[in-house]
C-alpha positions in Angstrom: -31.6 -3.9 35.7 -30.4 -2.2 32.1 -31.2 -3.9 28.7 -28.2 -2.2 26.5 -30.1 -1.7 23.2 -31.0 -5.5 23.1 -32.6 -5.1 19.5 -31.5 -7.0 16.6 -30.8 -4.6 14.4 -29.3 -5.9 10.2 -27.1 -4.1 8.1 -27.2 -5.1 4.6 -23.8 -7.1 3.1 -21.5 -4.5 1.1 -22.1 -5.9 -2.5 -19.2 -8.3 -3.8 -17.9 -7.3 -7.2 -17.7 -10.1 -9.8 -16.6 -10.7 -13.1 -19.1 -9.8 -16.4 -20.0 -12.7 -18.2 -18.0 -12.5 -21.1 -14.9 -12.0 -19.2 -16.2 -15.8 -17.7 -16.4 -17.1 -20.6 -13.0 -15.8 -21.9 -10.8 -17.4 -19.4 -10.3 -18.6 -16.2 -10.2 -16.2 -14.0 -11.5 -15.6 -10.5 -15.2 -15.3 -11.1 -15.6 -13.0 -7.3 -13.1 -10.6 -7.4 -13.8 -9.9 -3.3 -14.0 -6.1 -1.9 -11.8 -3.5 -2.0 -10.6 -2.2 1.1 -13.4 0.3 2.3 -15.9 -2.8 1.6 -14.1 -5.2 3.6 -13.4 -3.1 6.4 -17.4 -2.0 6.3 -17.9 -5.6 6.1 -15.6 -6.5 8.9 -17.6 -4.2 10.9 -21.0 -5.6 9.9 -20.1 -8.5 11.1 -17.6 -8.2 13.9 -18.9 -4.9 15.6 -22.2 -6.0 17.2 -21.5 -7.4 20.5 -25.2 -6.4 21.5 -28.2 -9.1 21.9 -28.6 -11.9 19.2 -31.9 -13.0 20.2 -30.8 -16.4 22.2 -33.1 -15.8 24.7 -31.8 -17.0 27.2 -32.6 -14.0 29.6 -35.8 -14.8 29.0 -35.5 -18.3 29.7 -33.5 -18.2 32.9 -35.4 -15.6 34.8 -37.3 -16.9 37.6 -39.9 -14.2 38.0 -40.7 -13.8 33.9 -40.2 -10.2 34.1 -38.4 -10.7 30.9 -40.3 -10.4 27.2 -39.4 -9.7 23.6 -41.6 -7.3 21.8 -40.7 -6.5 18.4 -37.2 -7.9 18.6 -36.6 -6.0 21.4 -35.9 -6.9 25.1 -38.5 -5.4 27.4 -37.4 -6.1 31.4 -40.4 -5.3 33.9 -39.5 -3.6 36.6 -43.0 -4.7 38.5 -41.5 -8.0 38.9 -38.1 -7.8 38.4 -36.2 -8.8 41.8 -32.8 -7.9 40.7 -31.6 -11.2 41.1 -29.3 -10.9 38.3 -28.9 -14.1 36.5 -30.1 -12.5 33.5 -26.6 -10.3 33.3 -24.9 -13.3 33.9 -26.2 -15.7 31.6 -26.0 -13.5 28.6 -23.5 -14.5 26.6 -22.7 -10.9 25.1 -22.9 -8.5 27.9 -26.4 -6.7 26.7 -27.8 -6.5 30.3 -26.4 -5.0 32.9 -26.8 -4.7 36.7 -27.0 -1.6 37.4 -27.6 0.4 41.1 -31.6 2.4 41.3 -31.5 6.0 41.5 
């Protein structure tokens, strides 16, 4: 059994510009004027790219033999009691466990 990385790892927002507050005051215009393109691509990404754990837990849950903990927002499988049964790779909804063979 391989835990892919299963940390929960942030990336700070990409700041939204917005308008000074005189230019508020001076008309109506938009107040957030969004990201420019690098931003919102960077943002995309922030949001989008991580398809690794997101702390549901339900390895943890579902595993008969508890051989499954979370230290530190990290996954931690114990091999001294693991079975290899597999329902954790199959309940997690984002692919972050794998079966893999013993070498």
């Amino acid at each position: 059994m391989k835990a892919n990385d299963c940390r929960v790892d942030t990336i700070r927002r990409y700041p939204e510009k917005s308008l000074a507050i005189t230019q508020r005051l001076a008309g109506s215009s938009l107040v957030k004027l969004g990201f420019d393109e690098s931003a919102a691509i960077g943002e995309a990404k922030r949001c989008l790219g991580n398809i690794l754990c997101k702390s549901c837990d339900l390895c943890r849950l579902f595993c008969p033999d508890l051989a499954i903990t979370r230290n530190e927002n990290k996954i931690e499988i114990d091999d001294n009691y693991c079975k290899g049964c597999g329902i954790c790779a199959s309940i997690c909804p984002k692919g972050a466990i794998k079966m893999v063979l013993e070498e």
